[in-house]
C-alpha positions in Angstrom: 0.0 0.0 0.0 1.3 3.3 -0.7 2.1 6.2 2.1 0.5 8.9 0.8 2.5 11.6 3.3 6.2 11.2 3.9 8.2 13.8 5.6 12.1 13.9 4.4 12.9 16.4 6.6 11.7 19.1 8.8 10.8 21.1 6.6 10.1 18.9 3.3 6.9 16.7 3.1 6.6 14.4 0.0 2.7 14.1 -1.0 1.9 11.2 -3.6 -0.6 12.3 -5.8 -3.1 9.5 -7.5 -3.3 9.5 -11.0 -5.5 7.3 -13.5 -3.2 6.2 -15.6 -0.2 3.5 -15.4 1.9 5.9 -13.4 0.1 5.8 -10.3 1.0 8.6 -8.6 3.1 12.3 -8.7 5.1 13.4 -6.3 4.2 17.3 -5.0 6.4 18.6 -2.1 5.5 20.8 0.6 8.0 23.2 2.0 7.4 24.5 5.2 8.7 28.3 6.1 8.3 30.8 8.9 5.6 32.2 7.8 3.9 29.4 5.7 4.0 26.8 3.3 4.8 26.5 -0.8 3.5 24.0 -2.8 5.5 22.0 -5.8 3.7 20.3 -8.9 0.8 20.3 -7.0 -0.7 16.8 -9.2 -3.8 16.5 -12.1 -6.9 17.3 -10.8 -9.4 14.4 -10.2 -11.8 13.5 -7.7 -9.3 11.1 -5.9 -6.5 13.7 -5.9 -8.9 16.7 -4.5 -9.4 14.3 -1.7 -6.1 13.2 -0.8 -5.2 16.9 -0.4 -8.2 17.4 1.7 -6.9 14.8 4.0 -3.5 15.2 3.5 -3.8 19.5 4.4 -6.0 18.7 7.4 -3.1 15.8 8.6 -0.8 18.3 8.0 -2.2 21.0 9.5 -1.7 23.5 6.8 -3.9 26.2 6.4 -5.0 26.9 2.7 -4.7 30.5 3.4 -1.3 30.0 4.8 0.2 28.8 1.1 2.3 31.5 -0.2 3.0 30.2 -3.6 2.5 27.5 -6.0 5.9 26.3 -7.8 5.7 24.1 -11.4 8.7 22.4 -12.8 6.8 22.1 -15.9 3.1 22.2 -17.8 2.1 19.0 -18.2 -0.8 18.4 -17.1 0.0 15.6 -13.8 2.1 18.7 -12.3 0.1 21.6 -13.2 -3.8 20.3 -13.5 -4.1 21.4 -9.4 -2.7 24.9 -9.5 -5.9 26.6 -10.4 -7.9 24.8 -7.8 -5.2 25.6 -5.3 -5.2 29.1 -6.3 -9.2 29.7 -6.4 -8.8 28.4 -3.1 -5.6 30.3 -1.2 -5.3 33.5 -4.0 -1.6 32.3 -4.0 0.4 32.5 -6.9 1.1 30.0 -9.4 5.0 30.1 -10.7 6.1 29.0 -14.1 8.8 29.4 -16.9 7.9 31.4 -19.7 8.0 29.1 -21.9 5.9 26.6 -20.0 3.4 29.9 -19.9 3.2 29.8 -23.5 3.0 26.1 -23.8 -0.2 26.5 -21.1 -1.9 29.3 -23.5 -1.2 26.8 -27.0 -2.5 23.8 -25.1 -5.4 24.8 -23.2 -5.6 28.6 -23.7 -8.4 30.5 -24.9 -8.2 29.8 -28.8 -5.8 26.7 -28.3 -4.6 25.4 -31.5 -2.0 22.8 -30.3 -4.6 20.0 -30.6 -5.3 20.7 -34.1 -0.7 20.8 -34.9 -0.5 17.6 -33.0 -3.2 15.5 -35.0 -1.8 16.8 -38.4 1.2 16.0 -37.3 0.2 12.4 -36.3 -1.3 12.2 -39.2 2.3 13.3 -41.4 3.7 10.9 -39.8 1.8 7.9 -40.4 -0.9 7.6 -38.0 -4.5 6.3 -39.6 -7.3 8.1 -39.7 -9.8 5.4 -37.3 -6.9 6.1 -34.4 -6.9 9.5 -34.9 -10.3 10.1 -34.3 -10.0 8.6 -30.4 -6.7 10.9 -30.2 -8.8 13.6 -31.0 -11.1 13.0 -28.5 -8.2 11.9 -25.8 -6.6 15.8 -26.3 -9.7 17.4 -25.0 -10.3 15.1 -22.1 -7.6 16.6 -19.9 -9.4 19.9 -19.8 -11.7 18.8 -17.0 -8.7 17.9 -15.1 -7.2 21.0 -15.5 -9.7 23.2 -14.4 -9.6 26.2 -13.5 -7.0 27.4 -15.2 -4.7 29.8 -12.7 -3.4 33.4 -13.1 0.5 32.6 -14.2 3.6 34.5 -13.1 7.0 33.6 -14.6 9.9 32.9 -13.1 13.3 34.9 -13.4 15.6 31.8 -14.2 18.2 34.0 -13.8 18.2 34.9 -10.6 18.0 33.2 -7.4 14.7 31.8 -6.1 13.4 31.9 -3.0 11.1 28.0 -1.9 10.2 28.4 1.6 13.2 30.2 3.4 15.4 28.9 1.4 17.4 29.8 -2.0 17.7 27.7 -4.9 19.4 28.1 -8.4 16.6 27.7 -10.8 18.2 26.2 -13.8 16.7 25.9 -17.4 16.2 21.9 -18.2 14.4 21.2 -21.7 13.7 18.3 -23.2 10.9 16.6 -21.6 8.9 20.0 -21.1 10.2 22.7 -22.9 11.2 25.2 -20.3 11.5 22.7 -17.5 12.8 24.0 -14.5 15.0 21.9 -11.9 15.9 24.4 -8.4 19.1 23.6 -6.8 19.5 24.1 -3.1 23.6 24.4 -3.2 24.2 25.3 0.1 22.6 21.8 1.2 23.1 19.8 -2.3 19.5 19.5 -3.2 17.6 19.1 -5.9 13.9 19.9 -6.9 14.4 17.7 -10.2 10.4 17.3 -11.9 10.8 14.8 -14.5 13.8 15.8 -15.8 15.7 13.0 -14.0 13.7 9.8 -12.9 15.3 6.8 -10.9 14.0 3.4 -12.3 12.2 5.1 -15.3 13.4 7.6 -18.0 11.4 10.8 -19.2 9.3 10.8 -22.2 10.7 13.7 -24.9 7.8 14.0 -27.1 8.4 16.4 -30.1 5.9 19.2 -29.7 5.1 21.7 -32.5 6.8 25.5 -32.5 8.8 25.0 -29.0 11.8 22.7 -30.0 12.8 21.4 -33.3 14.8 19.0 -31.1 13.8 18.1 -28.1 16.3 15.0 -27.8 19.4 17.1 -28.3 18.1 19.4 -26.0 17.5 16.9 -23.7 20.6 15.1 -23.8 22.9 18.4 -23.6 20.9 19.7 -20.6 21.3 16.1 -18.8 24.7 16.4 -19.1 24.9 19.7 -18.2 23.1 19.1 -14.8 25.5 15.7 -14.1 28.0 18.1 -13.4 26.3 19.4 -10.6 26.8 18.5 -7.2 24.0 16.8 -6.0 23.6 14.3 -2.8 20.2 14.0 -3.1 17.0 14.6 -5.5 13.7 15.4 -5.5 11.5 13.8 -8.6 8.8 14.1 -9.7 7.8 10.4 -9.9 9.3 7.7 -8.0 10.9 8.4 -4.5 13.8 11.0 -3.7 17.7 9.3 -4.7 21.1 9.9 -4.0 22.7 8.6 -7.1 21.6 11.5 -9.4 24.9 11.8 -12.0 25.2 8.2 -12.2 21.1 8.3 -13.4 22.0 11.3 -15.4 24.2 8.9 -17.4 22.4 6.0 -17.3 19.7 8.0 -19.5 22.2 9.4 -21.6 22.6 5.4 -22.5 19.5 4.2 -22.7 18.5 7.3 -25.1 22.1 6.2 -27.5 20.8 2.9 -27.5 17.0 3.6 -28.5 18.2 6.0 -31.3 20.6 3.0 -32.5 18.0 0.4 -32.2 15.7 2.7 -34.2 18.3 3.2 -37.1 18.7 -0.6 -37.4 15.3 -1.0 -38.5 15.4 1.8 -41.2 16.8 -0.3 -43.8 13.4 -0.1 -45.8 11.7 3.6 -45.5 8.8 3.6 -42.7 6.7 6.3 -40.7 6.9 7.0 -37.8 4.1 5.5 -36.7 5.0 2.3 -38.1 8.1 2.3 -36.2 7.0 3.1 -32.8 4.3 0.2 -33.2 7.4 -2.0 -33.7 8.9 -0.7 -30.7 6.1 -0.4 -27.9 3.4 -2.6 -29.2 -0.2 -2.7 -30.3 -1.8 -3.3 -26.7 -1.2 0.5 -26.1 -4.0 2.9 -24.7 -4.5 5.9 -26.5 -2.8 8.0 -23.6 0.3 5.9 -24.1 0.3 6.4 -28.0 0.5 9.8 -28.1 3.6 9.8 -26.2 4.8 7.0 -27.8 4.4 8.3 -31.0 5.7 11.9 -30.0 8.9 10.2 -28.6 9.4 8.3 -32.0 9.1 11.4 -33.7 12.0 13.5 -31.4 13.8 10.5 -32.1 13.9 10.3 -35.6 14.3 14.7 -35.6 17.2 14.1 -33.7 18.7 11.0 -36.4 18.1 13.3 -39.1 19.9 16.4 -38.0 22.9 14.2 -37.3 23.0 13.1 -41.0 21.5 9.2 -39.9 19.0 8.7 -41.6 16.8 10.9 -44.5 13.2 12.3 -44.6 11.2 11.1 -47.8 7.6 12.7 -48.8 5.1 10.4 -50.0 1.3 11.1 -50.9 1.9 13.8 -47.7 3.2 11.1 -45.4 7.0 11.9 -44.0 9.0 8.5 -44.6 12.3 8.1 -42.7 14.7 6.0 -44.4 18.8 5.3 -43.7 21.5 7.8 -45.3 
């Protein structure tokens, strides 16, 4: 059975957030200060979750007018689909990137058009049109969950950030989200990571229309990039907090190297993309899992053609992918 409340430290309290889908849960963190508390990635809103933090405040003792801000690592939706509900409820402030901010307005923003990119897209690359109806269909189910949508302040990334009473380093971490934010504590060698480093599991990087034309190489630069920092111990987004954060940094670094040259070594006949990720994860996947899937293909295959590895090929307004 899972704990839903775990307290790392005096003032650090991991909450595990439900979610419907195959991850189970996210991790939010409460940091206690002097004169309150600040909430991280506060989970997707669902009937299960608005419970939990019911229960979980009223354990805690934590007065909703007592929460002084609301801190996202990213946009998607598991980390940020609470922050408007926490905000109707305290008038805190929700805290973002700029570009997560704009990601927010394309996704689910009055006039959103992302939904509409991302099918056509699907739909260049391969994907039929009796699957694409569902997807449809899938994109527009998360509003709901996201509900209501909060008032947005950006963060400074290049300055020093205060969580609770302490000061963090924000520092810029793209490639899962574009304009992902990990906050380093240096003075005790901690790490607010989101999903930018995972134990067990590695990050989706889906390619996502007008943000990134590579989201891979991003990814894999600002992995490295954070390796060299010094940190004993790490705060995730899923999973539970680890010690072993550069050794995971390069672990991923791997696992990505590997996928990209298991992907090449079935390109020795042009395919979509879509045909290729069905060879790789399977046709027992949900439509939630898909689109992911898919997306990750895609930054995959972006990333193989810009070093020269393989070739794009148009055919009857279908993007083939085929070796050099």
């Amino acid at each position: 059975m899972i704990k839903p409340i775990i307290h790392l430290s005096d003032t650090i309290i991991q909450v595990k957030v439900p979610l419907p889908f195959p991850l189970r849960w996210v991790n939010s963190y409460v940091v206690i200060s002097r004169s309150g508390w600040t909430l991280i990635d506060p989970g997707l809103r669902t009937p299960e979750a608005e419970q939990l933090w019911n229960g979980a405040l009223e354990e805690l003792g934590l007065p909703i007018g007592a929460l002084e801000k609301i801190v996202l690592t990213h946009h998607h939706p598991d980390h940020y689909g609470l922050s408007g509900w926490f905000q109707e409820r305290s008038g805190a402030e929700v805290h973002i990137s700029g570009t997560g901010m704009e990601q927010v307005r394309a996704l689910w923003g009055e006039g959103e058009t992302m939904s509409a990119e991302l099918l056509e897209l699907f739909r260049r690359h391969g994907m039929d049109e009796e699957t694409l109806a569902p997807m449809a269909e899938h994109m527009t189910s998360f509003i709901p969950q996201l509900s209501p949508q909060p008032q947005l302040t950006v963060i400074d990334t290049e300055r020093p950030y205060k969580i609770g009473d302490r000061t963090y380093q924000p520092f810029v971490t793209p490639g899962h989200a574009a304009g992902h934010v990990c906050f380093l504590d240096e003075e005790r060698s901690e790490l607010f990571c989101g999903d930018h480093v995972l134990p067990q599991i590695t990050p989706n990087v889906s390619y996502i229309p007008g943000f990134d034309d590579n989201p891979l190489r991003s990814y894999l630069h600002s992995l490295d990039e954070v390796g060299k920092l010094k940190v004993e111990l790490a705060f995730p987004g899923h999973r539970d907090p680890f010690r072993t954060f550069a050794e995971r940094t390069g672990q991923i670094i791997r696992h990505h190297e590997e996928r990209l040259a298991a992907m090449e070594a079935k390109l020795d006949e042009p395919r979509t993309s879509y045909a290729l990720c069905r060879d790789f994860f399977g046709d027992r996947l949900s439509i939630h899992q898909l689109r992911f899937a898919l997306s990750e293909t895609i930054a995959h295959l972006f990333y193989l053609r810009d070093e020269g590895r393989v070739r794009e090929l148009e055919g009857d307004g279908v993007v083939l992918y085929a070796l050099n």
